[in-house]
C-alpha positions as CSV (number, residue, x, y, z in Angstrom):
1,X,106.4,74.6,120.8
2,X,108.2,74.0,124.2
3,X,104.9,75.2,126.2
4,X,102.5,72.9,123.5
5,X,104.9,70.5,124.1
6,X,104.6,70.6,128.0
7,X,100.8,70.7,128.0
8,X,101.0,67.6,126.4
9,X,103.3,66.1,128.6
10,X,101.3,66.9,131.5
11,X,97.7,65.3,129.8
12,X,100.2,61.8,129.4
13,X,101.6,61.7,132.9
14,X,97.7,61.9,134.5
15,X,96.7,59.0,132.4
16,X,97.3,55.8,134.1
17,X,99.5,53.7,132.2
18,X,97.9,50.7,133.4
19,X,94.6,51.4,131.1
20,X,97.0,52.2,128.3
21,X,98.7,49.0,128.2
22,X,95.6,47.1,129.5
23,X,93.2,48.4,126.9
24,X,93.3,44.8,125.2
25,X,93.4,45.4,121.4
26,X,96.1,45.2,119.5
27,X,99.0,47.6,120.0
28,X,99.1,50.7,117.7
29,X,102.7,51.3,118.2
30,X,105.7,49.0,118.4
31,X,109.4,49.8,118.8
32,X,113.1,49.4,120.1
33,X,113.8,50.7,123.4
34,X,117.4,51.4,124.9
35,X,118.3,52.7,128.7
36,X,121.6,53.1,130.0
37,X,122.6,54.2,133.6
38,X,125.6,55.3,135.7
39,X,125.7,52.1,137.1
40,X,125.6,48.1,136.9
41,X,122.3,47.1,135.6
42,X,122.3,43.6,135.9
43,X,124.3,40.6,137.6
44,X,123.6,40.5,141.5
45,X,124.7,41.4,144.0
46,X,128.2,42.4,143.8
47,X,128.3,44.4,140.7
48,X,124.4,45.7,140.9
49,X,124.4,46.8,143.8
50,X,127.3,48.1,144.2
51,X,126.8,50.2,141.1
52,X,123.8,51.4,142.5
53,X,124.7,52.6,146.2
54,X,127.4,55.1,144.6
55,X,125.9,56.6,141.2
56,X,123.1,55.4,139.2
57,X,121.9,59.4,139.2
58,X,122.4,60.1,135.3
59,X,120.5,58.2,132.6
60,X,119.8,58.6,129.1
61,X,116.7,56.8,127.6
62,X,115.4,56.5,123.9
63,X,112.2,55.1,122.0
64,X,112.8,53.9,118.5
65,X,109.6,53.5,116.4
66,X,109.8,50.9,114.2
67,X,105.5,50.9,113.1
68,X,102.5,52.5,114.5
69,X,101.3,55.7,115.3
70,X,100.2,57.6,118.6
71,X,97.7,59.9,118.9
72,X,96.3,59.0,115.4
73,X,99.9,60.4,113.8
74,X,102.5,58.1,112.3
75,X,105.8,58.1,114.1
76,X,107.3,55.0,111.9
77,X,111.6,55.5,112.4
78,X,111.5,58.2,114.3
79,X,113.1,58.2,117.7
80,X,113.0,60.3,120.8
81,X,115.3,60.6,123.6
82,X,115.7,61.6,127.5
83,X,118.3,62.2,129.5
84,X,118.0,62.6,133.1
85,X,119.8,63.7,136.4
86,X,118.7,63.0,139.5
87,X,119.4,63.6,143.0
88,X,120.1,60.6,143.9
89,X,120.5,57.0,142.4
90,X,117.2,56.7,140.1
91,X,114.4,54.3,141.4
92,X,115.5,53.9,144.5
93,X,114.0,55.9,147.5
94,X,117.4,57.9,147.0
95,X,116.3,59.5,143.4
96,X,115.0,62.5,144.6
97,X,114.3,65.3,142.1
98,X,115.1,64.4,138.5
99,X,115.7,66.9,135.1
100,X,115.1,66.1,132.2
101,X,116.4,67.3,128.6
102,X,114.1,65.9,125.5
103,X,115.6,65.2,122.5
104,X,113.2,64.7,119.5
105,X,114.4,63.4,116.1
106,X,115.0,66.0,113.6
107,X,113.4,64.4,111.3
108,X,109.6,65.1,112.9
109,X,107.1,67.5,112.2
110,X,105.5,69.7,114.5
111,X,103.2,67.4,114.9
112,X,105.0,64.4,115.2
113,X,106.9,65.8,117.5
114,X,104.0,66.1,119.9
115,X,103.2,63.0,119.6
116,X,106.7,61.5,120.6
117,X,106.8,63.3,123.6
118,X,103.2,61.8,124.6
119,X,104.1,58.6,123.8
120,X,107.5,58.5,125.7
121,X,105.4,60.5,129.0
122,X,103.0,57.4,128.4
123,X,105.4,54.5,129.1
124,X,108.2,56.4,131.5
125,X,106.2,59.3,133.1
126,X,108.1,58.9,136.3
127,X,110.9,60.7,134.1
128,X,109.1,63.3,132.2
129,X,107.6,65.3,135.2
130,X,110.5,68.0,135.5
131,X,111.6,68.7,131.7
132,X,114.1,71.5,131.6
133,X,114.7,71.8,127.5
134,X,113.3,69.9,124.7
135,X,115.2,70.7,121.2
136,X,115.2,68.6,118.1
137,X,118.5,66.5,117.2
138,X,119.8,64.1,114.8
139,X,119.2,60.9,116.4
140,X,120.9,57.3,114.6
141,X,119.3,54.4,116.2
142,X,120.7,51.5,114.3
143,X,120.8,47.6,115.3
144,X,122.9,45.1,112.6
145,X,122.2,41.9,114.4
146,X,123.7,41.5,117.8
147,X,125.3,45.4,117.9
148,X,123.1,48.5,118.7
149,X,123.6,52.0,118.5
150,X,122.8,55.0,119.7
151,X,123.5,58.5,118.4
152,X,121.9,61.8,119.7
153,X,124.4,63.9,118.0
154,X,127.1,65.8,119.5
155,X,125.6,65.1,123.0
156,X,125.7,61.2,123.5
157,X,127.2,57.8,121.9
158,X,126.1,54.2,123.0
159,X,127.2,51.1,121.7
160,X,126.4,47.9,123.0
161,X,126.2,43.8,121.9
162,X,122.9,41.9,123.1
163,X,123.5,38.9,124.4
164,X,121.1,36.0,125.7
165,X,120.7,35.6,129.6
166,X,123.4,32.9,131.4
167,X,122.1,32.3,134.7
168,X,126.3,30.7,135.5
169,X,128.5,32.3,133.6
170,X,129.4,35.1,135.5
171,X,133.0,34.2,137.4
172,X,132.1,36.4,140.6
173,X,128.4,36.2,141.3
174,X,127.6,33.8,139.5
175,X,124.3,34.9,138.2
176,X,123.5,36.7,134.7
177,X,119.7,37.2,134.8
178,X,118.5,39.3,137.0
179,X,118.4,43.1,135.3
180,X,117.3,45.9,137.1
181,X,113.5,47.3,136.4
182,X,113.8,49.6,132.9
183,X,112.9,53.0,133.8
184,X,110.2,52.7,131.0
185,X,107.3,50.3,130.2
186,X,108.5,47.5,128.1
187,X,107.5,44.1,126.9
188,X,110.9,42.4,126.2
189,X,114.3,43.0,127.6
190,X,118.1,41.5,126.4
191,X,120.7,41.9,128.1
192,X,123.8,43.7,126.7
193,X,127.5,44.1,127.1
194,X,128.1,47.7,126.8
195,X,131.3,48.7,124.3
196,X,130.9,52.5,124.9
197,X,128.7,55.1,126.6
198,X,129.5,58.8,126.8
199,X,127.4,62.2,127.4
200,X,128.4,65.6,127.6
201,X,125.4,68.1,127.4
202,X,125.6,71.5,128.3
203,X,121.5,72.0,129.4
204,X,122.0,69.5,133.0
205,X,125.8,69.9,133.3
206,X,126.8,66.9,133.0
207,X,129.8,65.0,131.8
208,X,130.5,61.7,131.5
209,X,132.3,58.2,129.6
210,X,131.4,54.7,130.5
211,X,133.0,51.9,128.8
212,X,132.6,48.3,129.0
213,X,130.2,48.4,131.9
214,X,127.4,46.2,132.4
215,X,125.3,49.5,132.6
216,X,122.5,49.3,129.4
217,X,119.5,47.2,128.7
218,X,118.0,47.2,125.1
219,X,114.3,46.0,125.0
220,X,111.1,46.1,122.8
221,X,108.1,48.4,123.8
222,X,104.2,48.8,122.6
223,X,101.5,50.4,122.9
């Protein structure tokens, strides 16, 4: 499955994503999207780029579908995630190489399974070029209004509240509304205040807990 899997990660990152997304029907597939990063992802300057100059090399990313298929296979509630490591701080002319580990919902077929790794090397294929292990995983994605979260069992926890922009809230800068660029295609970001975030995954090495950092943006993706 790992080397099907891989052949059809390689057909998704040759096809532009600009005629995906610009094909101009209606889109077949619609979902939830989450990203968070080892650093500030939004309020400039102070925090951001702060954040951004010292860490910002370990994400984890994950694609909730809540209708639709892709490539002509329902993926309704299923989710897939990705966690990366890079080299340096991720989309930045820093990142340098980045691994990834693939998590796919252990509640997908074969098939399915295909088709979530497609989808996901569709809208972020800047992330899926050096996949080191893909494995299936029992992944919660819940939202209960303004509280998301995040389970890829045994490996990672998110939590977060969405929030609405405030462009003059913020006591130090002074500016609320400016996120970072998601890592993947998406057609709607909130912002979010981040309650927990932790990872520990044997497959990259890597280790790590988070808490109350301005370090995740929750969106809505489609296709």
């Amino acid at each position: 499955m790992m080397r099907f899997l891989k052949l059809v990660l390689l057909a998704a990152v040759s096809s532009p994503l600009v005629a995906v997304l610009a094909h101009g029907s209606e889109p077949v597939v619609l979902g939830e999207y989450i990203e968070t990063r080892t650093c500030n992802l939004w309020t400039r300057p102070y925090h951001e780029s702060g954040g951004t100059t010292l860490g910002g090399d370990h994400a984890v990313l994950a694609w909730c579908v809540r209708s639709g298929s892709w490539d002509g296979v329902e993926l309704k509630d299923l989710t897939i995630a990705a966690v990366l490591d890079s080299e340096g701080t991720l989309s930045t002319s820093t990142e340098g190489k980045v691994r990834t580990v693939v998590h796919i919902d252990e509640n997908a077929s074969e098939e399915q399974g295909k088709a979530l790794v497609s989808m996901a090397a569709t809208l972020a294929p800047m992330c899926m070029k050096e996949i080191v292990r893909i494995e299936k995983r029992k992944i919660t994605f819940q939202r209960e209004g303004e509280q998301v979260k995040l389970v890829l069992g045994g490996v990672a926890e998110v939590t977060i509240q969405t929030m609405p922009p405030d462009g003059h809230c913020d006591s130090i800068c002074g500016n609320n509304s400016r996120p970072e660029p998601t890592l993947s295609a998406v057609t709607h970001v909130e912002f979010a205040e981040t309650f927990e975030t932790t990872y520990s995954g044997s497959d990259l090495g890597l280790r790590w807990s988070d808490p109350g950092r301005r370090s995740v943006l929750f969106a809505s993706f489609s296709l």
